[in-house]
N, C-alpha and C positions, 0 to 999 in steps of 0.2 A: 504494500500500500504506500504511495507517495503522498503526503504531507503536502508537496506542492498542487498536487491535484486536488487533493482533498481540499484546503483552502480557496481553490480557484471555484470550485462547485457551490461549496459558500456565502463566497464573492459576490457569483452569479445568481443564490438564491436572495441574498440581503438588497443588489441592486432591483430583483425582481418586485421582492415584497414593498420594498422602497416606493415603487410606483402605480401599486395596489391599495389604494385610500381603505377599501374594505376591508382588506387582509389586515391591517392595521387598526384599525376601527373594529374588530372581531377580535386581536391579540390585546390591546391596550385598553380598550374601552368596556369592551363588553363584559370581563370578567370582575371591571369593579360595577357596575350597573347593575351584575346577576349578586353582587355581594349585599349593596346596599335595600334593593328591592325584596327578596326573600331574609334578607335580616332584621327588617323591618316587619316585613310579612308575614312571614311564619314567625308564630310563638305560641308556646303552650302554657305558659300564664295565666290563669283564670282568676281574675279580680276585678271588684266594683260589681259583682253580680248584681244585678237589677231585681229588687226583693220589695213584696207587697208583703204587708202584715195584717192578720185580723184578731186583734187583741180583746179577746169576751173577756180578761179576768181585769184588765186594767186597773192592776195590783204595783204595788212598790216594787213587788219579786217581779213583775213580768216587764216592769219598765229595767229594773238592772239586766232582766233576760236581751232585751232588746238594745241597750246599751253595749252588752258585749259583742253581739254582731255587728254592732255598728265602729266600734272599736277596735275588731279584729283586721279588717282594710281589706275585707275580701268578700265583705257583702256589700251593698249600698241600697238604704229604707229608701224606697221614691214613693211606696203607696201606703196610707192607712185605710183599712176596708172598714166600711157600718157596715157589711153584709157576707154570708158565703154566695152568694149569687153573682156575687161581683169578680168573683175567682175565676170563672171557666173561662168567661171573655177575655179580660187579662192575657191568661195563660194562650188561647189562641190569636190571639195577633200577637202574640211574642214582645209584649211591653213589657212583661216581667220572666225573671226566668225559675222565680225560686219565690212560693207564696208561703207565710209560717202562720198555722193557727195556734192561738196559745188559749188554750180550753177557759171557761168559766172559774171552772175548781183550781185552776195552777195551783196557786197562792195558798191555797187550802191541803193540799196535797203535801206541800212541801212542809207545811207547819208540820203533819200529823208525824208524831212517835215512830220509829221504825218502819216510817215509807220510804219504800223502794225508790221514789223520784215520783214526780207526775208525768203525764202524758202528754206529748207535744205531734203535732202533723207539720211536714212538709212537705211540700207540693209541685213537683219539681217539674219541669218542662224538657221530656226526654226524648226529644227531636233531634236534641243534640246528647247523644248517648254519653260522650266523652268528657263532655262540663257537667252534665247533669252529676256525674259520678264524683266527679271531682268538687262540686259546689256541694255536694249530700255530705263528703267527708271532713271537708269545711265546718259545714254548721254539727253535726258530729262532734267536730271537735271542742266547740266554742261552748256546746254544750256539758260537754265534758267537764271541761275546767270551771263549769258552777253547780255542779254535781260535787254532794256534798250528804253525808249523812245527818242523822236527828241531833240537832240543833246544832248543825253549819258545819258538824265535828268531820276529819274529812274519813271518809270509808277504809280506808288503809295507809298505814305508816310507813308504805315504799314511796319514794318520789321519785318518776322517773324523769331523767334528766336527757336531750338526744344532743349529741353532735354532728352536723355536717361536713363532711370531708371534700375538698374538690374544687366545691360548689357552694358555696356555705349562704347564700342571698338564696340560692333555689330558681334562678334568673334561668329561662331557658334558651335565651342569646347565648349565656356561655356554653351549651353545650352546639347550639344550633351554627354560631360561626365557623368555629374552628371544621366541624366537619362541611359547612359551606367551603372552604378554602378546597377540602379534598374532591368535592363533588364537582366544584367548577372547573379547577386543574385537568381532572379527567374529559369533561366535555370539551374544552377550549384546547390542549393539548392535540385529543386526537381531531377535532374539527380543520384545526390550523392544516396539520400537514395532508388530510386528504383532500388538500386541493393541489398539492403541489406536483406529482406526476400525470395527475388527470389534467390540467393546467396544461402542460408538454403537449399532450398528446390535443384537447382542443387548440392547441394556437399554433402546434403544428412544425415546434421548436424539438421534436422528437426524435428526429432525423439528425439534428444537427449533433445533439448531446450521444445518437447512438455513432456518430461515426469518428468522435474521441476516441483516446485511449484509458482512459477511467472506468474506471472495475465499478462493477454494481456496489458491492460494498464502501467503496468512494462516492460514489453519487448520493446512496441512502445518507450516510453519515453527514455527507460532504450540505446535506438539504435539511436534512436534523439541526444542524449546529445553533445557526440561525431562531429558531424554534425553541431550541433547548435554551438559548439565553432568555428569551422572551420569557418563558415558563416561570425560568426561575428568578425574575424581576417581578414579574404576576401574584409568584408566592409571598413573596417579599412585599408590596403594596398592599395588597390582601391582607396580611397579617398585622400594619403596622394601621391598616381602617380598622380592623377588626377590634385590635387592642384601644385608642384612639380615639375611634367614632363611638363604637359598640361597650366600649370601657371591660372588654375582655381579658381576665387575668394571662399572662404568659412569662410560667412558671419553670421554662427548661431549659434547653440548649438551641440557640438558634444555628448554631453550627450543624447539631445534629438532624434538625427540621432541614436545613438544607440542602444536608448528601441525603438524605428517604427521599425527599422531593425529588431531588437529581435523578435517581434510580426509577422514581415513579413516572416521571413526565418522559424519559428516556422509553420506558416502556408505553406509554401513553402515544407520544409524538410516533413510534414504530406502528402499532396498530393502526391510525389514521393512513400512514401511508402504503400499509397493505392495503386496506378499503380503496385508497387511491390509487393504484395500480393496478386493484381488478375491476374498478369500475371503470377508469378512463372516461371518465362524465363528472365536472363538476358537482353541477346539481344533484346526480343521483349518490357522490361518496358525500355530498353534507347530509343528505337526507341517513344515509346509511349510515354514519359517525352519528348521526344524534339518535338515529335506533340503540344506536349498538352502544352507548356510551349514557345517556342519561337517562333511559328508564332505567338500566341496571343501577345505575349509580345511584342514581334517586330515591329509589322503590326498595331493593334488595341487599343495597351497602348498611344497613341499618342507621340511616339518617334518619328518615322518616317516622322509621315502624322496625318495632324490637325484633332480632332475629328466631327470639326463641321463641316466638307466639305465631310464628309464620309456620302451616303447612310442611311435614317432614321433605315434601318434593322440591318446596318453594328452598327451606333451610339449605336443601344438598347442591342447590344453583347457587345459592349465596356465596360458594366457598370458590366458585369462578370469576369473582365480582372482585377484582383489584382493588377499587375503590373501597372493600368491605376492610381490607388492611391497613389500606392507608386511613380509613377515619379513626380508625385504633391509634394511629402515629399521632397526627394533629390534635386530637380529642389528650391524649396521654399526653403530650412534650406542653401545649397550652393550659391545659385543670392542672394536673398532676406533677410537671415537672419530670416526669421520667425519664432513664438513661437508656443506654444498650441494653444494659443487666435485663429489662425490662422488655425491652421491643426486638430483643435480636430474632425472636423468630417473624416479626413482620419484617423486621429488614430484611430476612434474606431471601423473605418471599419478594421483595420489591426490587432485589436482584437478579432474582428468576422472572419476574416480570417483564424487566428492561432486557433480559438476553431473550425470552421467546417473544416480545416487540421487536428487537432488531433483527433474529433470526425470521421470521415473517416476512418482512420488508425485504429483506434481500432478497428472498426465496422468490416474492412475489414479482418482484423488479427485474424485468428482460431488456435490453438494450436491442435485440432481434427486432426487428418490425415486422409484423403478420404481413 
């Protein structure tokens, strides 16, 4: 392999991309615009629940009842009801999502001798299965902590105390950027280069590069390089919005975050340009890069959705999903702080990544003309 060749290939792909506004506007733009927009977008946060109340006891005890929920900053009182007839409407135009009827007796309940607690209804609006379960566990809770035995005494002498690890706000931006960083890298990695030999072959410049003396393995590499710096400036922006913008802890090694990335976007940027060499169609390898790169990435890397509540068929696809490693890397080096000690078997799956991405690419890469 000539080093001279190889840079001249380079050369010719950096003056290429140089005069491709879009290709540019895809490497530099898009991947902070997909950062900002699902960072913003997606979150699993459920606060300020929109909660109507119908208080029949309108007691001291039910006014502190209601006090705590309003205290806790994960409900928010917008309605008092004179009626339960006023409940059903509410709940279906979705003006509230959580109604609390607090009985007549509360107050009476709770005075008496060795009562168990009184009885409380919530009325939850399970349309939305995911908040509903989550705003139930909420008020669960709030109830909890004024849950108290005969005469305020508390029920038991353990106190249990939690700490959070990681994550310690429970903010689900921090979990949600850092693996933004790996889901975008995968889609913009491999979108970039499969345009780059399909590119050749519509404009017709395929002729000229097959009748070099530059080895296919010089061409792939030689059209990578280009690609692979962009990548890992991408990572690098990405990470300092994330931490910055998003106010994302990053608690590890950035040296280490950017040889995993090197190895990931190397196997990334090769995929792409297999798709672009068997399709020899622009439009049809972006279309095919973004099948083959963000539903997996999105869906099945465990971003979205836990891997172990997925279908044992769905789980066995996961472990083909690059992206399912590398959020391990990002997620781990930004909460966690983690080393090698820790990640070495994702790194050296993201070794094995970038050598069957570049082994693809060559393989797939003919300099021959049909």
């Amino acid at each position: 392999m000539s080093l001279t060749r190889l840079l001249a290939v380079a050369r010719k792909e950096l003056l290429q991309l140089r005069r491709d506004p879009r290709s540019l506007a895809l490497a530099f733009v898009l991947p902070l615009l997909l950062l900002v927009l699902f960072g913003y977008a997606i979150t699993w946060d459920v606060r300020d629940i929109e909660t109507a109340v119908l208080d029949q006891d309108r007691s001291a005890r039910s006014r502190e009842l209601l006090d705590a929920f309003s205290a806790s900053g994960y409900f928010e009182i917008e309605r008092h009801l004179a009626d339960a007839s006023e409940i059903r409407p509410l709940l279906d135009r979705g003006e509230v999502r959580l109604v609390l009827v607090i009985p007549p007796d509360y107050s009476q309940e709770l005075a008496q001798d060795g009562a168990a607690g009184a009885d409380l209804q919530a009325l939850l609006d399970g349309s939305d299965a995911n908040t509903a379960t989550i705003a139930l566990g909420y008020a669960r809770g709030v109830v909890a902590s004024l849950a108290g035995g005969p005469g305020g005494r508390p029920r038991t002498p353990l106190e249990v105390a939690s700490r959070v690890w990681y994550n310690e706000e429970l903010e689900s931006r921090n979990m949600i950027v850092p693996g933004l960083v790996a889901v975008i890298m995968m889609i913009i990695a491999a979108m970039l280069t499969s345009l780059t030999i399909a590119r050749e072959w519509e404009r017709g410049t395929m002729e000229q590069l097959a009748a070099t003396p530059v080895t296919r393995l010089e061409v792939v590499l030689g059209k990578l390089l280009p690609y692979l710096g962009i990548g890992l400036l991408d990572v690098v922006t990405s990470s300092l919005l994330g931490v910055l913008l998003f106010g994302v802890p990053f608690r590890g090694s950035p040296a280490l975050l950017m040889v995993l990335s090197f190895f990931f976007l190397l196997g990334s940027l090769g995929l792409g340009m297999f798709i672009s060499a068997r399709t020899k169609s622009q439009l049809l390898a972006t279309q095919v890069a973004m099948i083959a790169t963000f539903l997996p990435a999105f869906l099945l890397s465990g971003f979205m959705f836990a891997i172990s509540v997925m279908p044992a068929a769905l789980r066995a696809v996961t472990y083909l999903v690059p992206a399912r490693y590398f959020l391990v890397v990002t997620r781990g080096i930004f909460l966690k702080g983690v080393g090698v000690e820790v990640l070495r078997v994702q790194g050296l799956l993201m070794v094995a990544y970038a050598a069957v991405g570049l082994a693809l690419a060559v393989a797939s890469f003919k300099k021959e003309l049909d």
